[in-house]
C-alpha positions as CSV (number, residue, x, y, z in Angstrom):
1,X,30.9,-147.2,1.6
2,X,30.3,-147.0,5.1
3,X,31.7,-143.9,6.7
4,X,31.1,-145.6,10.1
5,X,33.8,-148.3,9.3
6,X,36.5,-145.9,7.9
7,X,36.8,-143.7,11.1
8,X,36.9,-144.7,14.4
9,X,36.2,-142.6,17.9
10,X,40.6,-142.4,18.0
11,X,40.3,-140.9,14.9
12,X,38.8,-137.5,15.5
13,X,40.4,-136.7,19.0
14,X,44.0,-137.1,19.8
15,X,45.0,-139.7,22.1
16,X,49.1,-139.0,21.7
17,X,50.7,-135.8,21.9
18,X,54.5,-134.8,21.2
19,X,56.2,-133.3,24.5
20,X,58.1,-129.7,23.3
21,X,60.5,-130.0,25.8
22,X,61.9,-133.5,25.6
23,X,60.1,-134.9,22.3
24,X,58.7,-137.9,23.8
25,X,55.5,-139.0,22.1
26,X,52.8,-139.8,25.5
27,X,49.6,-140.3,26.2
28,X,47.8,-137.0,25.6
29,X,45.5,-137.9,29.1
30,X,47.9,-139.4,31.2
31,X,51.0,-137.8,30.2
32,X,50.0,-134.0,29.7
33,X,48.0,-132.0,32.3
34,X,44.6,-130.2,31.6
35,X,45.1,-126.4,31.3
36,X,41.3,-125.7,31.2
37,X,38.5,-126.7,33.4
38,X,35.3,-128.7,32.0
39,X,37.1,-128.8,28.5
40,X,38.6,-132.1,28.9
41,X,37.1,-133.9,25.8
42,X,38.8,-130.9,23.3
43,X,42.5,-131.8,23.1
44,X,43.8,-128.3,22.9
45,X,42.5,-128.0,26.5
46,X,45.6,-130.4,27.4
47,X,49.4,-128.5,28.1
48,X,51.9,-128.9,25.5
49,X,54.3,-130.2,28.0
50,X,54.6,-133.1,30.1
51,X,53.9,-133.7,33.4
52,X,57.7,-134.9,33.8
53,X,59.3,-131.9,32.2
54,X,57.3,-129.5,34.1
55,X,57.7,-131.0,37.2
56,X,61.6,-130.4,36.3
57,X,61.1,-127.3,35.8
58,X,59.0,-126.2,38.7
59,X,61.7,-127.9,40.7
60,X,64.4,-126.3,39.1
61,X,63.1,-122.6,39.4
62,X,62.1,-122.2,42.9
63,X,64.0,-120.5,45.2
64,X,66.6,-121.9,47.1
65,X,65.9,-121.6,50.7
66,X,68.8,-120.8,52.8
67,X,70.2,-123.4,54.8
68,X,69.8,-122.8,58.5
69,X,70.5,-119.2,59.1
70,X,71.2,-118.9,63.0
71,X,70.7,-115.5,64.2
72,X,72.5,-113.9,67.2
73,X,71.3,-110.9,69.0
74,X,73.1,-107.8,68.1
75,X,76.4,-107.7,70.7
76,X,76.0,-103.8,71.5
């Protein structure tokens, strides 16, 4: 028995990842961004959430800028 021939390079590091927000199973590269620098072999260096839902949620959470305030000078 080969040991060679029984695992495979997919085999010892994740490729697919499980999103906690929406529970969408994506590419752990492509779909998840990289939380620490130079660790991008170790998959634990990868965000547990999406690129999609965070983008959603950075969206969603900023402040709402106030449409066009016009100010006046003070009528004394």
């Amino acid at each position: 028995m080969n040991i060679d021939d029984q695992f495979e390079l997919e085999h010892l590091f994740l490729t697919e990842r499980k999103c906690r927000v929406c529970g969408e199973v994506k590419d752990l590269i492509d779909g998840f961004y990289l939380t620490r620098k130079g660790r991008g072999s170790i998959p634990s260096a990868y965000a547990y959430e999406c690129k999609i839902c965070t983008i959603k949620r950075i969206t969603e959470s900023r402040k709402k800028s106030p449409s066009r305030v016009l100010w006046e000078y003070p009528d004394w």
